[in-house]
N, C-alpha and C positions, 0 to 999 in steps of 0.2 A: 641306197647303194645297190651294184648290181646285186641280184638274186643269186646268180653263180660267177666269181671269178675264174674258175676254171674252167669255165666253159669259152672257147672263143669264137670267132665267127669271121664267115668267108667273105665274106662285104664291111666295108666300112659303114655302108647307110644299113644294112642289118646288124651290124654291133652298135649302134646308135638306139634303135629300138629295142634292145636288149631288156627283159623284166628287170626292173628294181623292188626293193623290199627296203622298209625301215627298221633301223636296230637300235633299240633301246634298253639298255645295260642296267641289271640290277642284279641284285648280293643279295643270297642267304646270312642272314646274323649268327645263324649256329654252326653252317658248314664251313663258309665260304665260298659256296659254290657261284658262280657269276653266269647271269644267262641272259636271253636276250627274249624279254618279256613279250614283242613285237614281232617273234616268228613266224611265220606263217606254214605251217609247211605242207599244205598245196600247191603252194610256191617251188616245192626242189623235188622233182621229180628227174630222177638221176639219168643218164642215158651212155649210151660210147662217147658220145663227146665231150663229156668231163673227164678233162684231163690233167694230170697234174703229179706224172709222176720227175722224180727227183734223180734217177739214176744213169741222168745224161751227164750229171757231175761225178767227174776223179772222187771229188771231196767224200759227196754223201757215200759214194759208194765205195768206200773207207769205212764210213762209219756204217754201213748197211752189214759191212764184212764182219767188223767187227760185233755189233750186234749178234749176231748169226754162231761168230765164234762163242761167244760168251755162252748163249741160250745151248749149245751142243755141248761146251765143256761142262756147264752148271748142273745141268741135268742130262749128262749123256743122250744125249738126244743122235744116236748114231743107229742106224738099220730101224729108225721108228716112223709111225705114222704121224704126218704133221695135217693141219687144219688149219688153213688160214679166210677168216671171216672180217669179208671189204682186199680181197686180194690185191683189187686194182689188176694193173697189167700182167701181174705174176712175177713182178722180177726177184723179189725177194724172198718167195717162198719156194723158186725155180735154184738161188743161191745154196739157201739152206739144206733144200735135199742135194743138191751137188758134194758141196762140202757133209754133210754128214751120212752118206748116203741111203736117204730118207724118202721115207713114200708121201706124198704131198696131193691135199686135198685142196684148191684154190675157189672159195666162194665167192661172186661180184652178179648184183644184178647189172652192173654198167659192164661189166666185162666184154671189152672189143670182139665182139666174135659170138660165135656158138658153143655151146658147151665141146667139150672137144677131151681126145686122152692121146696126147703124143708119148705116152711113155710115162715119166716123172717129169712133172708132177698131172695131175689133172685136174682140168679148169670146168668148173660149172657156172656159168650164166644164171643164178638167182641167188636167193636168198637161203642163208643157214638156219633151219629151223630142225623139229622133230621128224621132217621127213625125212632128214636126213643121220636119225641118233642111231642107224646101225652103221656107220663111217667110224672105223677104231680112229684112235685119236692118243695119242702121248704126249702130244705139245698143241696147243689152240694157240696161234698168235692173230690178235686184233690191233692192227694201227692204224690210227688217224681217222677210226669210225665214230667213235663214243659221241665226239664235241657235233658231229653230223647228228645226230637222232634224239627226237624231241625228250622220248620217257627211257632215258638209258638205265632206268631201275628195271621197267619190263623189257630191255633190250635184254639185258643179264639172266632173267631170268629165265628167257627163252633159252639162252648159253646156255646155265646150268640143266636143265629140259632136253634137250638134244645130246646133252654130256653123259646123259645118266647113263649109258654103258659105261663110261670108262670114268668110272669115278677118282682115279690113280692120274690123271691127266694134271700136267701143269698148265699152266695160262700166262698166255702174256699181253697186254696189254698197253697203247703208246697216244699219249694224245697231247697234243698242245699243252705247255706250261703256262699255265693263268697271272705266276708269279714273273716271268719271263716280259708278257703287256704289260702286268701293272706297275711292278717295281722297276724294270729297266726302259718301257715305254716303247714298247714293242707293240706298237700302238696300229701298223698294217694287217698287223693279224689278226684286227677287230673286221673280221666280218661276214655277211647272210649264211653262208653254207652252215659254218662254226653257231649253232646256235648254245653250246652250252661251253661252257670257260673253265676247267678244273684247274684246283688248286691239288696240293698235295693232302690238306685234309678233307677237301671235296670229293676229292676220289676214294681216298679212304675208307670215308664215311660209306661212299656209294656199292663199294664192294664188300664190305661188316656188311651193309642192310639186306643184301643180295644174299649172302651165307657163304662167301669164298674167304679163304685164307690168306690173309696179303702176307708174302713172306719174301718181300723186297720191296722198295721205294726207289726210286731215284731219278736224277735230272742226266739229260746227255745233250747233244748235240749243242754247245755253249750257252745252255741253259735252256732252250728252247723247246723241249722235250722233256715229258715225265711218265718213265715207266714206271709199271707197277708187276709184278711180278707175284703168281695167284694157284692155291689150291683147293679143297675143299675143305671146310672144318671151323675148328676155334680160331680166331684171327690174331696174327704173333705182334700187332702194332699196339702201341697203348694208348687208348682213350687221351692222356694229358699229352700227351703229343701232339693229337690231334686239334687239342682245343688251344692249344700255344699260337700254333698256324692257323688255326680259323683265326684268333687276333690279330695276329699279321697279317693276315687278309684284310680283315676290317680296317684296319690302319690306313693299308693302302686304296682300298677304295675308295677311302675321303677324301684323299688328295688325287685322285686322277683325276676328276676331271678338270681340275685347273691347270695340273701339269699339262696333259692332253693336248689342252687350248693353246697353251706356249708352247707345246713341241709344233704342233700344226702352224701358229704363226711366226714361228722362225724356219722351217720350208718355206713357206711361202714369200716370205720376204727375200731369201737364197736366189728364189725361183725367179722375182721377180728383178734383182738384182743382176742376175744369168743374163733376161732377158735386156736390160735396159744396156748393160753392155756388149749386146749383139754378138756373147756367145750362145754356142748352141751344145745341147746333152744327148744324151742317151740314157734312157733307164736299162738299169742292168737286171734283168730279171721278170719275167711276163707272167710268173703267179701269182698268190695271192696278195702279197705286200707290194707288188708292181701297180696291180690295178687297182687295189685302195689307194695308192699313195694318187694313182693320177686321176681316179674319180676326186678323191678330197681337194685335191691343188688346181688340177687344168692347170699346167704351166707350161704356157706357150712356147716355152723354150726346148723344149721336148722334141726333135725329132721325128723317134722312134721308139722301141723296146728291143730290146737285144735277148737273148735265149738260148738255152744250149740242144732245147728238145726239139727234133726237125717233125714232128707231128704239132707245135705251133707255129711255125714259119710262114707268113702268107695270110696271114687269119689277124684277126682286127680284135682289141679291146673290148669287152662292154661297155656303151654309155659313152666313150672318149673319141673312139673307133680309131686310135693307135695302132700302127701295123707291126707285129711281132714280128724280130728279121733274123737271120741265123748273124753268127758271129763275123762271118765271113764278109757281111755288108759292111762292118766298121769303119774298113779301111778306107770305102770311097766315101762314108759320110766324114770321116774324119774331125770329128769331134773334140769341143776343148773340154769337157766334162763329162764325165760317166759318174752317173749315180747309182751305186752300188746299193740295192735294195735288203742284202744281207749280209753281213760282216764277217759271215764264213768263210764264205767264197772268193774273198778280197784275194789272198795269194794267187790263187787259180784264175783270177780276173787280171793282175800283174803279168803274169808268166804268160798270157794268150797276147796282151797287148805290150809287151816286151818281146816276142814272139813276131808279131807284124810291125816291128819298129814305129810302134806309136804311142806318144807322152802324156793325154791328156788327164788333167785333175781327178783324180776320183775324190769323190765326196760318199763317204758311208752315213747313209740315211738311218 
């Protein structure tokens, strides 16, 4: 599979030669932790051009607001200093100090740009370590890093290392639901970047080992997502809880991969179905469930990829060399199928193409 789905590229015959890496899934028995044995990670060496942020969408950015509300009501997080480690573009932690009006540290070594301080928030171009433990801190939010980095136990603990001024700090934390792939077969979100898969007592587990206080659990985005919510101390979750859901892990990892096999061969039979009747699609969606689905299928019926972020428009697939098109291309491909890559989105994918008076099938992948 590619090496980076979020990485895209300006040629077709250079998305073509894009790195691939192999991913080979295996389960801890005691956690349930899921990882990909087969990592390399030489392999991901991050840069501006992974891209992959989400807040081109109404939808997510509902639930970004929301998120943001929560973390400020919960813990008054109002005139505080925030710290966000894997900021990405900044859009979220640029949200949060607006709405609460918050001083905002934004860590990324892929961060587009130079480090830079327009005010609130400020963005640094590298990594969050000890050089940086004299930064006051009241809230640390980490999302969608963890499942990125190989030994996320020494990741933490560098957390706590750099924390140790402000031992009073909450922590939040957001990473891919494992139970999300395994039990509902959220099967695109198997891949290279993602090298580690938590479950809800993988994570758990992983933050007891570390010395943080979990003092919240939970799933959001339609399951998709599992925050954890973190201080320093005794941890308030209880061991048999934990070990319930590590058997429900185990459960489910016996049966993917056969299920897997049958979700895979009914796409493709769709696909080729598509094809044989000389309609044509559109994938809706040019992240990471976009480019697994069409590295696994190649399904000649495919058009295009459709996208709401205009920083992929113009830029090609890895491996498939599929051209990412803004929305606004639809209406001349005019399409009898849109395959909707996530089920979130589905209203907001209605209401654009109700919007340009056009009909065709969606099919939620």
């Amino acid at each position: 599979m590619p090496v980076f789905c979020n990485v895209l590229w300006p040629t077709r015959a250079a998305a073509r030669e894009a790195c691939t890496g192999d991913i080979r899934l295996v389960s801890c028995e005691d956690c349930g932790h899921v990882f990909n044995s087969a990592f390399d990670v030489t392999k991901t060496v991050y840069s501006a051009a992974y891209e992959n942020s989400l807040h081109f969408s109404q939808h997510f950015n509902e639930y970004a607001r929301d998120l943001a509300t929560r973390l400020i009501e919960s813990y008054a997080v109002v005139d505080k200093d925030i710290i966000e480690v894997g900021c990405g573009s900044g859009e979220f932690l640029t949200l949060i100090c607006e709405m609460g009006g918050n001083r905002g540290f934004g860590f990324d070594k892929s961060f587009p740009g130079r480090a830079f301080d327009f005010g609130q928030p400020t963005f640094i171009a590298d990594f969050y370590d000890e050089r940086y433990s004299h930064y006051p801190c009241d809230l640390l939010c980490c999302r969608h890093v963890l499942e990125h980095i190989a030994e996320p136990y020494d990741f933490l603990l560098g957390i706590l290392k750099s924390l140790r001024a402000s031992k009073k700090a909450i922590a939040y934390f957001e990473v891919p639901n494992s139970a999300f792939t395994l039990d509902r077969l959220g099967i695109w979100d198997v891949i290279y970047e993602h090298c580690g898969y938590f479950s809800a007592s993988s994570l758990t587990c992983l933050f007891q080992r570390a010395g943080f206080a979990v003092n919240r659990l939970s799933e959001s985005y339609g399951g998709q997502f599992l925050g954890i919510d973190c201080t320093l101390g005794e941890d308030e979750v209880s061991t048999g809880v934990q070990e319930h859901e590590a058997s429900e892990v185990r459960s489910s990892v016996e049966s993917f991969p056969d299920r897997y096999r049958q979700k895979i061969d009914h796409w493709r039979e769709v696909c080729r179905e598509l094809e044989h009747s000389g309609k044509r699609a559109l994938v809706w969606g040019g992240g990471s469930k976009g480019v697994t689905f069409l590295n696994l299928l190649r399904p000649a019926c495919v058009l295009g990829v459709i996208d709401l972020n205009p920083r992929k428009h113009g830029h090609y697939v890895p491996v498939t060399g599929h051209e990412v098109l803004s929305p606004s291309h639809v209406a001349d491909l005019n399409p009898d199928v849109v395959l909707v890559m996530n089920g979130v989105y589905q209203d907001e994918i209605r209401a654009f193409l109700h919007g340009e008076r056009l009909s065709p099938e969606l099919l939620i992948v």
